[in-house]
MDAnalysis code that builds the backbone (N, CA, C; Angstrom):
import MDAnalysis as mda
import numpy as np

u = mda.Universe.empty(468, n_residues=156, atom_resindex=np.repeat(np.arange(156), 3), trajectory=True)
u.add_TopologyAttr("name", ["N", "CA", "C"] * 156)
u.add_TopologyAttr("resid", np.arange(1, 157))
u.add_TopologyAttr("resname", ["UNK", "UNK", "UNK", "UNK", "UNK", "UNK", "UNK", "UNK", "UNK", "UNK", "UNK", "UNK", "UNK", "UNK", "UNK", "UNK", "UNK", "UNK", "UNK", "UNK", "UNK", "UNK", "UNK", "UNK", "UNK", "UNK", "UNK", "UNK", "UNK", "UNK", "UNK", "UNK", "UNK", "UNK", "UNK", "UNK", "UNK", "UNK", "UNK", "UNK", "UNK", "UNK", "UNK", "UNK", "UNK", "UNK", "UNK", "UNK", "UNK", "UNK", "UNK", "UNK", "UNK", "UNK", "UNK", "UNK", "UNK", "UNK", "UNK", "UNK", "UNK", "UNK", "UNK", "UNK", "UNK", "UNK", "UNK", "UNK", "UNK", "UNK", "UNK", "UNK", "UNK", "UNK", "UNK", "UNK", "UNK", "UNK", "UNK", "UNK", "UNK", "UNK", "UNK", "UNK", "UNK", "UNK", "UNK", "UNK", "UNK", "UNK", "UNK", "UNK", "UNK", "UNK", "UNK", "UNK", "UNK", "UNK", "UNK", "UNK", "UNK", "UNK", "UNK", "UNK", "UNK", "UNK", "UNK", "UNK", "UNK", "UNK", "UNK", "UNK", "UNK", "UNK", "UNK", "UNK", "UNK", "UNK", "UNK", "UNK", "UNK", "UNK", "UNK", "UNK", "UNK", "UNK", "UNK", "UNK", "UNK", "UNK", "UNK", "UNK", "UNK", "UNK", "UNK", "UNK", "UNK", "UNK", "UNK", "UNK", "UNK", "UNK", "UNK", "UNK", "UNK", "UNK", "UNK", "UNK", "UNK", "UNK", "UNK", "UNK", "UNK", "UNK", "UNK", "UNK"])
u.atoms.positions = np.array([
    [-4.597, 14.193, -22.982],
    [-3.935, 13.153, -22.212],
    [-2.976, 12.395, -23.125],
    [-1.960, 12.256, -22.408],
    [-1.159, 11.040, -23.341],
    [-1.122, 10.145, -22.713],
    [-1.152, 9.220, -23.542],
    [-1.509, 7.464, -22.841],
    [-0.637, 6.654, -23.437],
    [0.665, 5.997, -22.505],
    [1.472, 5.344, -22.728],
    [0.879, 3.834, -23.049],
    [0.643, 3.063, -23.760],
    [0.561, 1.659, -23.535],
    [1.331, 1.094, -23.606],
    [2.211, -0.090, -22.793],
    [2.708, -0.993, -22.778],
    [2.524, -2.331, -22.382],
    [3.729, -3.360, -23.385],
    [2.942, -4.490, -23.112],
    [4.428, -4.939, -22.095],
    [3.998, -5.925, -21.298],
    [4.909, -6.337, -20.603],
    [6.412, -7.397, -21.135],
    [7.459, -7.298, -20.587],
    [8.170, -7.761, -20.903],
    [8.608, -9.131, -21.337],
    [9.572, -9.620, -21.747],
    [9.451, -11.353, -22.249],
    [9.187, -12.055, -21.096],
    [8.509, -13.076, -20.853],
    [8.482, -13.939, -19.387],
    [8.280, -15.630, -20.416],
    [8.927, -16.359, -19.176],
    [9.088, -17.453, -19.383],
    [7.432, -18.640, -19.573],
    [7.908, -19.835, -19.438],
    [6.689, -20.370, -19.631],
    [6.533, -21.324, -17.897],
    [7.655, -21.423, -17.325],
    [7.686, -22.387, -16.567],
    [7.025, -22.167, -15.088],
    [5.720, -21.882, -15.154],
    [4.948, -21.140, -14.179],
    [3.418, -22.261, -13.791],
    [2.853, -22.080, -12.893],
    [1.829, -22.732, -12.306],
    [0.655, -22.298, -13.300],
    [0.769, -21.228, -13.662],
    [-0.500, -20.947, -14.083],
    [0.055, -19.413, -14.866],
    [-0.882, -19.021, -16.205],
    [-0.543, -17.787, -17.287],
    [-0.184, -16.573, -16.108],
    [-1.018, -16.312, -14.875],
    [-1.009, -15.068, -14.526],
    [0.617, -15.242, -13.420],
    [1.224, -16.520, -13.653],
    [2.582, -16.305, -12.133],
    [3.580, -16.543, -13.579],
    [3.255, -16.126, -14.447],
    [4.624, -16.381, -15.419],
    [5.609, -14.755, -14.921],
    [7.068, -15.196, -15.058],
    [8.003, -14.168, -14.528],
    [8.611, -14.043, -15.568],
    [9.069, -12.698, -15.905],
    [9.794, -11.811, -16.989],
    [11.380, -12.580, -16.983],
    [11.738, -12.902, -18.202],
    [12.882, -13.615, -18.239],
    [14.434, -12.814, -18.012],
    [15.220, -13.020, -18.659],
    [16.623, -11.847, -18.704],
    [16.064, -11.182, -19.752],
    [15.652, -11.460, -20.423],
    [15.751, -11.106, -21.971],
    [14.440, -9.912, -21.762],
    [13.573, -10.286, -21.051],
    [12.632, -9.689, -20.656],
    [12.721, -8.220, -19.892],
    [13.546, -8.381, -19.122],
    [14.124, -7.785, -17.589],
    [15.387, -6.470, -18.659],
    [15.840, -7.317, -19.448],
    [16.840, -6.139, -20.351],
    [16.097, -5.503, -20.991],
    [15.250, -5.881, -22.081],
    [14.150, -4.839, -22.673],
    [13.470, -4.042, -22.539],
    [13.187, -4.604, -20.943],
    [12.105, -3.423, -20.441],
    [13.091, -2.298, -19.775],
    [14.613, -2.369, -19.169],
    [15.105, -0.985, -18.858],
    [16.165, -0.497, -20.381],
    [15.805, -1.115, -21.374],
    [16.353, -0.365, -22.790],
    [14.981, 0.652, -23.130],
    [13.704, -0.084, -22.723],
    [12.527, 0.563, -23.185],
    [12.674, 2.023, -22.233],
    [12.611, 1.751, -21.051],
    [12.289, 2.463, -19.865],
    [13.343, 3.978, -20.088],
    [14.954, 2.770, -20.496],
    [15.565, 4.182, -20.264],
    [15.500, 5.297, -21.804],
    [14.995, 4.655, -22.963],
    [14.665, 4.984, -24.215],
    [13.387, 6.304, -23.835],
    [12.423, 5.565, -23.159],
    [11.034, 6.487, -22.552],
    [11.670, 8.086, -21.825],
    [12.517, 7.259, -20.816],
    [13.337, 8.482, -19.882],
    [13.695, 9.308, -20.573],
    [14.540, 9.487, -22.181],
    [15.008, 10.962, -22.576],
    [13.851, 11.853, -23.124],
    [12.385, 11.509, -23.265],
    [11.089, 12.066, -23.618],
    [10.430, 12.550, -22.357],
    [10.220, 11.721, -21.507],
    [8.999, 11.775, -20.922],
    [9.758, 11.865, -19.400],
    [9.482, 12.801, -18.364],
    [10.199, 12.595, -17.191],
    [9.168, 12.269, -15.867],
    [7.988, 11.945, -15.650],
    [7.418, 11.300, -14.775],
    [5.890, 10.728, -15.652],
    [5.025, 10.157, -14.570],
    [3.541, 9.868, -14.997],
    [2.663, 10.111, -13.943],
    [1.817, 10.965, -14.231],
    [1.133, 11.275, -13.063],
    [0.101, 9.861, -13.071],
    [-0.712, 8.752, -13.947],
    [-1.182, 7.602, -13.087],
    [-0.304, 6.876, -14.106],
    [-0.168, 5.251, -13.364],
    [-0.151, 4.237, -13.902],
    [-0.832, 3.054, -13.216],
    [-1.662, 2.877, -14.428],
    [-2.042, 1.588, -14.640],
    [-1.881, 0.121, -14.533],
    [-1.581, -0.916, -13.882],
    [-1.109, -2.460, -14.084],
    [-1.193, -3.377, -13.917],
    [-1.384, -4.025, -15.047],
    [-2.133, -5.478, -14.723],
    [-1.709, -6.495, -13.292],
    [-2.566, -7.145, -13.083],
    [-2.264, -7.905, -11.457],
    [-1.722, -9.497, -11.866],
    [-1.107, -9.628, -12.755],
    [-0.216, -10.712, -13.382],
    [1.474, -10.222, -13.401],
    [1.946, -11.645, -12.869],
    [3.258, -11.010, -12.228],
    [4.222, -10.338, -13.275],
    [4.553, -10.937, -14.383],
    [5.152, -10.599, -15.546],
    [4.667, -8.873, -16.014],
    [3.850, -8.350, -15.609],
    [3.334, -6.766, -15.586],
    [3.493, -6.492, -14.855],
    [3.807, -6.860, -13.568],
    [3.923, -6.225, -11.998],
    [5.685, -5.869, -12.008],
    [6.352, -6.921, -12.621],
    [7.794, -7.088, -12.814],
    [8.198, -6.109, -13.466],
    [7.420, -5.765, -14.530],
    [7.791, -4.807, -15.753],
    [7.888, -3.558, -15.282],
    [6.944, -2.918, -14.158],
    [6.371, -2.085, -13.438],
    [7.646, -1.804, -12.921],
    [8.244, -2.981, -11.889],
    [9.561, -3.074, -11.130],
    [10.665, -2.140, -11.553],
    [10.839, -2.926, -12.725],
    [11.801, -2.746, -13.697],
    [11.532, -0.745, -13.932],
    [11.044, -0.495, -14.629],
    [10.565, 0.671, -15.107],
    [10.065, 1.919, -14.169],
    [9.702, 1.293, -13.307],
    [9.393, 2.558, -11.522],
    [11.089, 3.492, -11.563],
    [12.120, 2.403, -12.058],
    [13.501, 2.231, -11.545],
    [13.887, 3.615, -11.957],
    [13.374, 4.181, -12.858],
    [13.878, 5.226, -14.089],
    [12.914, 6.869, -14.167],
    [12.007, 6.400, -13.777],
    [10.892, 7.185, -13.244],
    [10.806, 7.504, -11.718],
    [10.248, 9.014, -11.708],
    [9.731, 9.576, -10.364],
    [8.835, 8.794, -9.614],
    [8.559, 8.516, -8.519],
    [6.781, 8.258, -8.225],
    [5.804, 9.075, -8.536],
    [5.166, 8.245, -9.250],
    [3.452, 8.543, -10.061],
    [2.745, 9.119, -8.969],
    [1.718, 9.778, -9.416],
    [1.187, 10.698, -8.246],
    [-0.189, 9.377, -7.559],
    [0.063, 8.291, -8.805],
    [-1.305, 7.733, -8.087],
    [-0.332, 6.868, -9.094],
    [-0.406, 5.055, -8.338],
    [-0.479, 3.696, -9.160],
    [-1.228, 2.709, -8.941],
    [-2.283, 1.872, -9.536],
    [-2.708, 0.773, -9.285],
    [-3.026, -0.086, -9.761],
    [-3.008, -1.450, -9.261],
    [-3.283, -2.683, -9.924],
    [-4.475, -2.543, -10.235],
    [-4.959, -2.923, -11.803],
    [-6.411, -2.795, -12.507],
    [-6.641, -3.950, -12.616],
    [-7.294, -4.810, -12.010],
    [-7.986, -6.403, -12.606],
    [-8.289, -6.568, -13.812],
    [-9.024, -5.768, -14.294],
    [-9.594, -5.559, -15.654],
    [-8.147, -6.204, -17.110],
    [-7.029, -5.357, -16.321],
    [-6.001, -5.218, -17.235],
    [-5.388, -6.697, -17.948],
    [-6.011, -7.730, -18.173],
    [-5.535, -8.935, -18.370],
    [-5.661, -9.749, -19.460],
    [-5.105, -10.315, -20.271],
    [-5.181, -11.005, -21.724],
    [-6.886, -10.669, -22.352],
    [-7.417, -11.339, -21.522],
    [-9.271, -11.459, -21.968],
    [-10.142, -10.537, -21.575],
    [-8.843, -9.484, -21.381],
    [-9.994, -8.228, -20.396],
    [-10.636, -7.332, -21.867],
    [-12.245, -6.683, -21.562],
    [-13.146, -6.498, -22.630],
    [-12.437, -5.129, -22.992],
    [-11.731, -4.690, -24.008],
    [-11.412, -3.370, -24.477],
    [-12.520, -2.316, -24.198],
    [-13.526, -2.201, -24.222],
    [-14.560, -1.195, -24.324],
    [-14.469, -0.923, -22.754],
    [-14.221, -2.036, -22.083],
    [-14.081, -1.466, -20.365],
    [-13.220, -1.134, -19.722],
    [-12.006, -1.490, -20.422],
    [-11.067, -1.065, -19.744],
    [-10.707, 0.403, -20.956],
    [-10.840, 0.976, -21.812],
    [-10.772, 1.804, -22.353],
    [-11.318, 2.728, -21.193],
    [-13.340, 2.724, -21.037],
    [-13.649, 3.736, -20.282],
    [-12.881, 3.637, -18.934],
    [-12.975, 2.495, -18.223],
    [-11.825, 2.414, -17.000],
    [-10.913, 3.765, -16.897],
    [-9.305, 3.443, -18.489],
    [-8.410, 3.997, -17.827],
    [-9.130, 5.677, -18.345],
    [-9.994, 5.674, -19.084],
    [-10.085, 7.471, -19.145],
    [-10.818, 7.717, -17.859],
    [-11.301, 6.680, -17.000],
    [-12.328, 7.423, -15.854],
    [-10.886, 7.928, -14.824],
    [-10.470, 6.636, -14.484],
    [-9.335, 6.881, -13.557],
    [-8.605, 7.969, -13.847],
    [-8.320, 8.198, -14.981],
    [-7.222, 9.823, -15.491],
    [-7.994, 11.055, -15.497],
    [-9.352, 11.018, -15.391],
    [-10.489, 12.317, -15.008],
    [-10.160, 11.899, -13.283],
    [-10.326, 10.911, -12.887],
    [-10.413, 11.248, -11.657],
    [-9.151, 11.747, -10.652],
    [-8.274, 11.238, -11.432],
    [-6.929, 11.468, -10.380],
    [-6.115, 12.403, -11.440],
    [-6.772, 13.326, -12.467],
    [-6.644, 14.683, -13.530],
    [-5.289, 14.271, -13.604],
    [-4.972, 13.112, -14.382],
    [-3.670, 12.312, -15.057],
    [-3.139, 13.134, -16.562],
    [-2.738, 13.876, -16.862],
    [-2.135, 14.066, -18.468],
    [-1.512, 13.096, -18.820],
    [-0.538, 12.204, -18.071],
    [0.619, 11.538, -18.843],
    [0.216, 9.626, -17.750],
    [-0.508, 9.065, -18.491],
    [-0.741, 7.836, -17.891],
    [-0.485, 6.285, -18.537],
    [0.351, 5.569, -18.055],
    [1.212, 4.641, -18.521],
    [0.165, 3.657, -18.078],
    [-0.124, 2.149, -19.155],
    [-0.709, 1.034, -18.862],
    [-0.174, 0.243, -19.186],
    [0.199, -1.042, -18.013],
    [1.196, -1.857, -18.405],
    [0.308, -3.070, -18.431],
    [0.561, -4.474, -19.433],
    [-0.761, -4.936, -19.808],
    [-0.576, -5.962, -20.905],
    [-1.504, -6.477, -21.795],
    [-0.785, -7.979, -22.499],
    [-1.810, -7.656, -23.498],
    [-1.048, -8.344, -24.530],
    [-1.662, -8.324, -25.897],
    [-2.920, -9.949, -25.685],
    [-4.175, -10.167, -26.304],
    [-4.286, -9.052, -27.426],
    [-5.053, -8.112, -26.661],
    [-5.677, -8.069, -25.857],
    [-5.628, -6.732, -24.881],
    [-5.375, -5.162, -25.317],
    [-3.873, -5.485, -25.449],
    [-3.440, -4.127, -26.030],
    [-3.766, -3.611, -27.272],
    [-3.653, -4.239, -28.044],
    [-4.447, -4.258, -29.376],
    [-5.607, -3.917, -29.945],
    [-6.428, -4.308, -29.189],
    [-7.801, -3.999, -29.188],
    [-8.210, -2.725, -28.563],
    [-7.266, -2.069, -27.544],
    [-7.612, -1.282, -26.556],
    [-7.267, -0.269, -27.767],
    [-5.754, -0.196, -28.633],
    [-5.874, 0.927, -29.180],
    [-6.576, 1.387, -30.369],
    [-7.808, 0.180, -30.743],
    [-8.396, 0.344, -31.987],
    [-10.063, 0.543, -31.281],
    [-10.171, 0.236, -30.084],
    [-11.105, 0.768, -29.381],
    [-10.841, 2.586, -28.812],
    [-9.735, 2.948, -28.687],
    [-9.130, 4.612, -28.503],
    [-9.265, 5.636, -29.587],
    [-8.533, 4.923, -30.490],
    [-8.455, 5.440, -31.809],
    [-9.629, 5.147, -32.841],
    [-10.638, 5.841, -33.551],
    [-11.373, 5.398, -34.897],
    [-10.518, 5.230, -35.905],
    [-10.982, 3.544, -36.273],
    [-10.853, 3.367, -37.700],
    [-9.161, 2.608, -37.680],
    [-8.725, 2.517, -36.690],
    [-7.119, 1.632, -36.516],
    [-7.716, 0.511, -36.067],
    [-6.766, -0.737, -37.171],
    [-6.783, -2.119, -36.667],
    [-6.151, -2.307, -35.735],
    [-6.635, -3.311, -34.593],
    [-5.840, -3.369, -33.721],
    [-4.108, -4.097, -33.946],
    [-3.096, -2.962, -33.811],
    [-1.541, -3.152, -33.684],
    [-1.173, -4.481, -32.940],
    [-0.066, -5.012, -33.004],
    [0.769, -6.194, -32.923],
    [1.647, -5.054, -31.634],
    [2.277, -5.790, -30.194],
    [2.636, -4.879, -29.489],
    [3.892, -5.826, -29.028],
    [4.862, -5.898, -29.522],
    [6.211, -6.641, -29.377],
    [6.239, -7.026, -27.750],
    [6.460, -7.657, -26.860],
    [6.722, -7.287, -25.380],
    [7.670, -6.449, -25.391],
    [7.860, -5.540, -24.234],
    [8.755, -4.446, -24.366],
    [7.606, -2.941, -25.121],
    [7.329, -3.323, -25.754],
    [6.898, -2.166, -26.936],
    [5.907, -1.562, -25.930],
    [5.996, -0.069, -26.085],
    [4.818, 0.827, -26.095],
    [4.582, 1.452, -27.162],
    [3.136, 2.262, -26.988],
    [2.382, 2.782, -28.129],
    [2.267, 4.482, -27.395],
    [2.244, 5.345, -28.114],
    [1.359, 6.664, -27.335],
    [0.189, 6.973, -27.806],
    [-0.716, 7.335, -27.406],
    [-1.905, 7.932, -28.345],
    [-2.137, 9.455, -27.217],
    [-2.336, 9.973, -28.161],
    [-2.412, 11.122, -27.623],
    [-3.815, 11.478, -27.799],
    [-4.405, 11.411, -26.565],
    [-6.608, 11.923, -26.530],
    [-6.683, 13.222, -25.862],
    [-7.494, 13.840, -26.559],
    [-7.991, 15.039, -26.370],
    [-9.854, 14.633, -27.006],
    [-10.476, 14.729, -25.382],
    [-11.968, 14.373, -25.167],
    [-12.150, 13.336, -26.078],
    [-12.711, 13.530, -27.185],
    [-13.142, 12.115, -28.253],
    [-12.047, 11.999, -29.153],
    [-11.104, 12.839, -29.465],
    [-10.064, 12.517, -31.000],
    [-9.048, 12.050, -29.612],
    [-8.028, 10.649, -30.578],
    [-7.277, 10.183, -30.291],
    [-6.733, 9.970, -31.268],
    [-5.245, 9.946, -31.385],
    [-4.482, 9.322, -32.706],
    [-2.883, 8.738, -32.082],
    [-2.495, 7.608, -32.996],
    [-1.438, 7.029, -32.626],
    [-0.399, 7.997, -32.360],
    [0.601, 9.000, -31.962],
    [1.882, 9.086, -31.752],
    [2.947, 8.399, -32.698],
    [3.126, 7.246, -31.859],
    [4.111, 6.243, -32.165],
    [4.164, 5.268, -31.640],
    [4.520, 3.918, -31.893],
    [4.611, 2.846, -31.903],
    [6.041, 2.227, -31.540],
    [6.666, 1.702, -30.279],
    [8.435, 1.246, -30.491],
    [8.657, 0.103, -29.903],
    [9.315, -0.747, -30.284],
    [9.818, -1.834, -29.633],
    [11.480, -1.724, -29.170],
    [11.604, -2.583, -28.461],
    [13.273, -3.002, -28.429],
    [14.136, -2.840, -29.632],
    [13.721, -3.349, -30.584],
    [14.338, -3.501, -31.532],
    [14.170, -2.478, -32.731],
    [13.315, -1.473, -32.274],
    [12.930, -0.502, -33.096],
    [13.786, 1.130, -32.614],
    [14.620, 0.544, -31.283],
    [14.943, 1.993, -30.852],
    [16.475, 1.708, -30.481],
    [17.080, 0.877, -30.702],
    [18.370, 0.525, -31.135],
    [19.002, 0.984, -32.573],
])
């Protein structure tokens, strides 16, 4: 399986509450530099993953734009700043056995992300995930190992 992680794009602060914060310009540009950067590699995802906070739902927006439809997408509760790595780890490998995903994108917030890929991978500290930035790890049953790591500013 390859497992896209991403973290969601820049979003502002001026919101009711952490989960209605909205992806800024700056945000909204990064994520289709990321998206269309992803596009010359990778040409669909059979699942994706995404957090139910709007600033990940946006990112989603943004990034659907460039991509086929996924054979399966859904909002994961789990997927959220304080969500427990060990559960949402087994989570997204259950969901990708169940809906037999190879190529599955999780869109999602640090430190979250961080933890998720040092919970994937043995023996990696959990990574720093720029907004914008995805990670790949590529799992096969128990071995997983980083791919690569890119931000905005890393693929310019």
């Amino acid at each position: 399986m390859q497992l896209f992680l991403m973290r969601h794009g820049d979003a502002g602060f001026n919101a009711q509450s952490d989960r209605d914060r909205t992806l800024t310009d700056v945000g909204r540009h990064h994520t289709v530099l990321m998206s269309n950067w992803l596009a010359r590699s990778v040409t669909d995802f059979d699942l994706v993953l995404v957090s139910p906070y709007l600033r990940a739902q946006q990112t989603w927006q943004e990034l659907s734009q460039h991509f086929p439809e996924p054979r399966k997408w859904l909002v994961a509760d789990d997927l959220v700043p304080t969500g427990d790595p060990a559960n949402v780890a087994a989570l997204v490998v259950a969901y990708a056995e169940l809906y037999k995903a190879d190529k599955v994108l999780v869109i999602a917030h640090m430190p979250l992300l961080g933890y998720l890929v040092s919970e994937l991978v043995a023996g990696v500290e959990p990574p720093l995930f720029a907004t914008s930035g995805i990670t790949l790890i590529d799992k096969h049953a128990e071995q997983a190992s980083i791919v690569w790591q890119h931000a905005p500013h890393s693929i310019s």
